[in-house]
N, C-alpha and C positions, 0 to 999 in steps of 0.2 A: 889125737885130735879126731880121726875118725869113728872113733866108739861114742867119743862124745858128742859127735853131729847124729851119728843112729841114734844113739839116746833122745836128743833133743826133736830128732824127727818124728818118732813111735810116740812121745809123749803129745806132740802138737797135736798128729792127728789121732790118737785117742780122744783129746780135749774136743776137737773139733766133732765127732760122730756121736759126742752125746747131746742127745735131746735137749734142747730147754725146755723147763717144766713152767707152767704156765697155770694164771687163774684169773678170775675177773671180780670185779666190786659190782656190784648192781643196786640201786634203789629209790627213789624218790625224792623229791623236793617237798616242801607244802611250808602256809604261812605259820601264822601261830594261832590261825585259827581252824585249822585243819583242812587248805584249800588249798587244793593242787597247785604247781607254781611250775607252768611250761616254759621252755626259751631259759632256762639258766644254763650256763654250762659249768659244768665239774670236770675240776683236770686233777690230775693224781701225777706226784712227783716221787720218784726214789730211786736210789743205785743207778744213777744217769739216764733213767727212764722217764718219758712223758707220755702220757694220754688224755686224748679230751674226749667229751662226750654234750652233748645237745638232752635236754631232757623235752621228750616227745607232746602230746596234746594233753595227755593223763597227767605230766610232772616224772616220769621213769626215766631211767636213762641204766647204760651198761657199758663199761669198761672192759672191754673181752682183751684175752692174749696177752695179760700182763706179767712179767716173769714174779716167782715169788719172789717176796721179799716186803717191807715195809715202804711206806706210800704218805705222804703228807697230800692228803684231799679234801680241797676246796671248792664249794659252791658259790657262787655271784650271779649277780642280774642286776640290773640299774634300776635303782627306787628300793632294793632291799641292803641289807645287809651281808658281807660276805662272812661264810658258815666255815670254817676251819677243823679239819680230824688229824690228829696227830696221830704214826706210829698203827696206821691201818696196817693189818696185816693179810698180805696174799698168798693163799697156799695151792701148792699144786692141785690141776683139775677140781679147785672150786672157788663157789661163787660168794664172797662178804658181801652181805646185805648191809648198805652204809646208807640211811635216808639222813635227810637236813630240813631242820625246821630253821627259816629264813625269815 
């Protein structure tokens, strides 16, 4: 029993000193007629992850620190329609540029 508790000790915290690796979505809103669309917000779902974002005066918006992995991200604002991305993908230390015509 006690090799099996060092074992199980040495493995947690190995698990635990490694870094999460992180990346972010970033991009813009605009209508369908190529006119920036401030005030929506995008949220990105996956692997028990959420984040939301406000898009600024321009229609930009950034999703920073998000662990890799796959993201269902949606745009919305009231008076438009809501923009759906299936199966985004985030990879370590970079940026998916994901824009939504709304």
């Amino acid at each position: 029993m006690r090799i099996l508790a060092i074992v199980l000790t040495t493995s947690l915290t190995i698990a635990a000193q490694q870094p999460v690796v992180t990346g972010s979505i970033a991009g813009c809103t605009s209508d369908t007629v190529s006119q920036q669309v401030p005030g929506s917000t995008v949220l990105a779902k996956g692997g028990g992850v959420q984040g939301t974002a406000r898009t600024d005066s321009s229609g930009c918006y950034e999703l920073k620190d998000l662990p890799s992995g796959f993201y269902r991200v949606t745009a919305t604002l009231e008076g438009f329609m809501n923009v759906t991305r299936n199966k985004v993908t985030v990879a370590p230390s970079t940026v998916t540029r994901l824009d939504f015509t709304m």
